[in-house]
Backbone bond lengths (Angstrom), bond angles and torsions (degrees), N, CA, C in turn:
res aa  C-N    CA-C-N  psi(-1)  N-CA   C-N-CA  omega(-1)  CA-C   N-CA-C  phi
1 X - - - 1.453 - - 1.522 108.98 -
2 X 1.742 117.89 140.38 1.292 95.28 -153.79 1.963 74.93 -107.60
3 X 1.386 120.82 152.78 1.308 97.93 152.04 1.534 134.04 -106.92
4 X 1.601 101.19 125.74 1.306 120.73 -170.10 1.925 112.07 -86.34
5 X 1.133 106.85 -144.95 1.558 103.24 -172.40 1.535 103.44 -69.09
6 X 1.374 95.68 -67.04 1.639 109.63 175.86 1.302 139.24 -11.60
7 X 1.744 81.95 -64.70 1.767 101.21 176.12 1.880 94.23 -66.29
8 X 0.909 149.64 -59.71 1.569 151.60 -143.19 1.560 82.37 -68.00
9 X 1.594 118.24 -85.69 1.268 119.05 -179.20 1.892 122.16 -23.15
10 X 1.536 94.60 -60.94 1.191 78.16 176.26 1.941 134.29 -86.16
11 X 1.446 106.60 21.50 1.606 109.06 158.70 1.259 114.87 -100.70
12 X 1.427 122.53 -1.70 1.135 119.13 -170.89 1.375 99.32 -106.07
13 X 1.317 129.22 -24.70 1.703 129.31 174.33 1.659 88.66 -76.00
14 X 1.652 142.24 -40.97 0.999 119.70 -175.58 1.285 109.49 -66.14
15 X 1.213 116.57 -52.41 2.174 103.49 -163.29 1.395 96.05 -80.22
16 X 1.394 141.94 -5.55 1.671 107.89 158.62 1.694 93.23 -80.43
17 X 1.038 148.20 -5.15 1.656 115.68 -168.74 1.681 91.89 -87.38
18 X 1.595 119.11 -40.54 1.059 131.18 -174.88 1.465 107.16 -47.82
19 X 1.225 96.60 -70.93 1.928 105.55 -165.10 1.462 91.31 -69.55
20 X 0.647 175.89 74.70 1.662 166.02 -121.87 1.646 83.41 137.80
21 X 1.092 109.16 -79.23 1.437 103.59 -173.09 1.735 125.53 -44.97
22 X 1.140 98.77 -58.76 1.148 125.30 170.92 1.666 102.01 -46.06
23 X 1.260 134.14 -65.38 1.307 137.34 176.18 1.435 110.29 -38.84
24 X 1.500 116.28 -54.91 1.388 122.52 -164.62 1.503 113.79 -73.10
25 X 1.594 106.99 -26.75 1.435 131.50 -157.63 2.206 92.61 -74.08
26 X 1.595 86.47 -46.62 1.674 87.64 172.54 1.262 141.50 -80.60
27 X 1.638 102.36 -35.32 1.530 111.72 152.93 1.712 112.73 -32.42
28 X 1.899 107.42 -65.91 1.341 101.23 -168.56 1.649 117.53 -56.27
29 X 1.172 118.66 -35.86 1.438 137.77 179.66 1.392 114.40 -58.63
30 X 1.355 121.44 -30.79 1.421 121.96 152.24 1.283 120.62 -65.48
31 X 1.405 102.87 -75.64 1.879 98.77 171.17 1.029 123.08 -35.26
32 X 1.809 129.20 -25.38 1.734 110.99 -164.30 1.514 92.22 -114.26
33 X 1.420 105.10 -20.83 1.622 102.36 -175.88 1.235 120.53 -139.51
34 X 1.738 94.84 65.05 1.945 103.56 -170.99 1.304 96.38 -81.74
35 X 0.973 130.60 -48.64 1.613 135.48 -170.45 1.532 104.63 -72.51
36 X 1.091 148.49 -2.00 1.708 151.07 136.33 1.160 115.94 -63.81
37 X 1.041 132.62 -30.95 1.252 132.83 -168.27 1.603 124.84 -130.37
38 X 1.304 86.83 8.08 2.023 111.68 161.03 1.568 103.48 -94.32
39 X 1.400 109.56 -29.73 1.725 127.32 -158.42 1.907 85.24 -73.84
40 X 1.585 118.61 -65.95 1.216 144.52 -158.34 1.869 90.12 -68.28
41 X 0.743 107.50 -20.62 2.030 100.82 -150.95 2.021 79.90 -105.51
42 X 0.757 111.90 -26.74 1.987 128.89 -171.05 1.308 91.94 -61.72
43 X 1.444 104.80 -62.78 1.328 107.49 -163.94 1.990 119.39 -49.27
44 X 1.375 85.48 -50.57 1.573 96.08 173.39 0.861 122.63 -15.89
45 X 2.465 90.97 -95.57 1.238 122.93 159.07 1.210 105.08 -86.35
46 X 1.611 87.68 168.54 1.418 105.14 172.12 1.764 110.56 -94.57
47 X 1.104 131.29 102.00 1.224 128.15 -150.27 1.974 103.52 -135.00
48 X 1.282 104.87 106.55 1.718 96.42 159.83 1.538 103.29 -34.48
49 X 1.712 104.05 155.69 1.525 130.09 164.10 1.761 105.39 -53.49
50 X 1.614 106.72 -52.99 1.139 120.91 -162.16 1.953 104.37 -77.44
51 X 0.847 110.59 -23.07 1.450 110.45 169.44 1.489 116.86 -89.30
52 X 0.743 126.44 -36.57 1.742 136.07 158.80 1.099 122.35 -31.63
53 X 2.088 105.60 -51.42 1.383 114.19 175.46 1.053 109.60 -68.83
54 X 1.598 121.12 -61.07 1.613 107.54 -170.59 0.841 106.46 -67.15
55 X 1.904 167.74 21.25 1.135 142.39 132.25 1.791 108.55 -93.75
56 X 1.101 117.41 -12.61 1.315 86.05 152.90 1.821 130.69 -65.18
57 X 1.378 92.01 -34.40 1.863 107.64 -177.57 1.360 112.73 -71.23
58 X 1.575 115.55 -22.67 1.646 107.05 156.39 1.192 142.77 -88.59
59 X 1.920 94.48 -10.60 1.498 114.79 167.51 1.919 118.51 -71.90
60 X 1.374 98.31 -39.18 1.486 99.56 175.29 1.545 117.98 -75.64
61 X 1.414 104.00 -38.42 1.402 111.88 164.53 1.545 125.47 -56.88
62 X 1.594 114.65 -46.38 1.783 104.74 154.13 1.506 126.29 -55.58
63 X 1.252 100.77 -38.09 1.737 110.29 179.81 1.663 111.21 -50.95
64 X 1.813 113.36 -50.38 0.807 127.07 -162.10 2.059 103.37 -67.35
65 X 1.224 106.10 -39.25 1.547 125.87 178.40 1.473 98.74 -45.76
66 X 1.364 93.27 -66.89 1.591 105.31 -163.92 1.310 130.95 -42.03
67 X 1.978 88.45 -42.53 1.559 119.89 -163.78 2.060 89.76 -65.85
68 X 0.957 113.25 -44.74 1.705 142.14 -138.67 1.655 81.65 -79.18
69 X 1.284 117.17 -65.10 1.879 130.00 -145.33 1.904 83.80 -83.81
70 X 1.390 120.44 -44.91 1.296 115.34 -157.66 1.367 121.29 -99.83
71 X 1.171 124.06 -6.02 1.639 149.83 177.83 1.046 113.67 -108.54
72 X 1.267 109.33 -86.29 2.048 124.68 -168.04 1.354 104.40 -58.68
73 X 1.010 98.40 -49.53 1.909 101.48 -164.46 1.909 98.39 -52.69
74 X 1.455 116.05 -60.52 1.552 130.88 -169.94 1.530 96.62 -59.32
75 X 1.104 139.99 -44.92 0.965 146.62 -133.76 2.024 87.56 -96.31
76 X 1.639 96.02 -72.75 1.638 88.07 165.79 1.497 133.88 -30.02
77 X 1.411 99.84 -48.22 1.665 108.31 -176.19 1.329 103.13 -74.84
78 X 1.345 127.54 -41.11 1.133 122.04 -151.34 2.449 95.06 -68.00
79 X 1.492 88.86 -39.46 1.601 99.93 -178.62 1.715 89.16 -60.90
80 X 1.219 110.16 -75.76 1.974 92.95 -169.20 1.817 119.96 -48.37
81 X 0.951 108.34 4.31 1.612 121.94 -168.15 1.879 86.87 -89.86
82 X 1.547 105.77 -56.81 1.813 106.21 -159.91 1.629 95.08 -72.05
83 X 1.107 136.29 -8.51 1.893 128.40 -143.04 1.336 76.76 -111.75
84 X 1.557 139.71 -54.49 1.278 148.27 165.60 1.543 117.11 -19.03
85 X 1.572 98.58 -47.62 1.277 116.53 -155.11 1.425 104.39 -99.45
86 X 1.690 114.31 -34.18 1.496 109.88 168.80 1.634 119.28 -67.71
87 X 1.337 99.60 -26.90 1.470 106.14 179.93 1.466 131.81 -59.07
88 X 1.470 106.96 -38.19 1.485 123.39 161.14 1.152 119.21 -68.82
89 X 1.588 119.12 -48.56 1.360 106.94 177.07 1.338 123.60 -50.84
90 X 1.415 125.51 -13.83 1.366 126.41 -171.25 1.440 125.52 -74.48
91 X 1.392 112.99 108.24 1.510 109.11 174.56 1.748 112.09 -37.82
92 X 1.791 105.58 147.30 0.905 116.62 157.70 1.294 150.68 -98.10
């Protein structure tokens, strides 16, 4: 299989819907269940409340970077790359 536009376009619309999901899926899971999973993460380490939060808030916040710089962004270009490309091909 060779990969052509398609295939690129379409892994890159998959891992932003994915990681996207995944991002949002944890955000909510903090907000509804910060105190479950401070309880669960406690156990581990031994971790202040207040340190927990701010690395959770820099963990979602890198995630969110990542998701943003390494997905969306390729995925955008890669779509203005084909519209570029249909556009020329078009007889005049």
């Amino acid at each position: 299989m060779t990969m052509d536009y398609n295939v690129i376009r379409a892994f890159f619309k998959w891992c932003t819907i994915i990681n996207g999901g995944l991002l949002i899926l944890a955000s909510i899971l903090i907000r509804f269940a910060g105190d479950w999973v401070f309880g669960m993460h406690n156990k581990w380490i031994p971790i202040t409340e207040d340190a927990f939060h701010v690395a959770i808030y820099m963990l979602l916040g890198f995630f969110k970077i990542i998701v943003i710089v390494f997905n969306l962004v390729p995925y955008v270009a890669i779509v203005i790359i084909g519209k570029q490309r249909s556009e020329t091909r078009k007889p005049n």
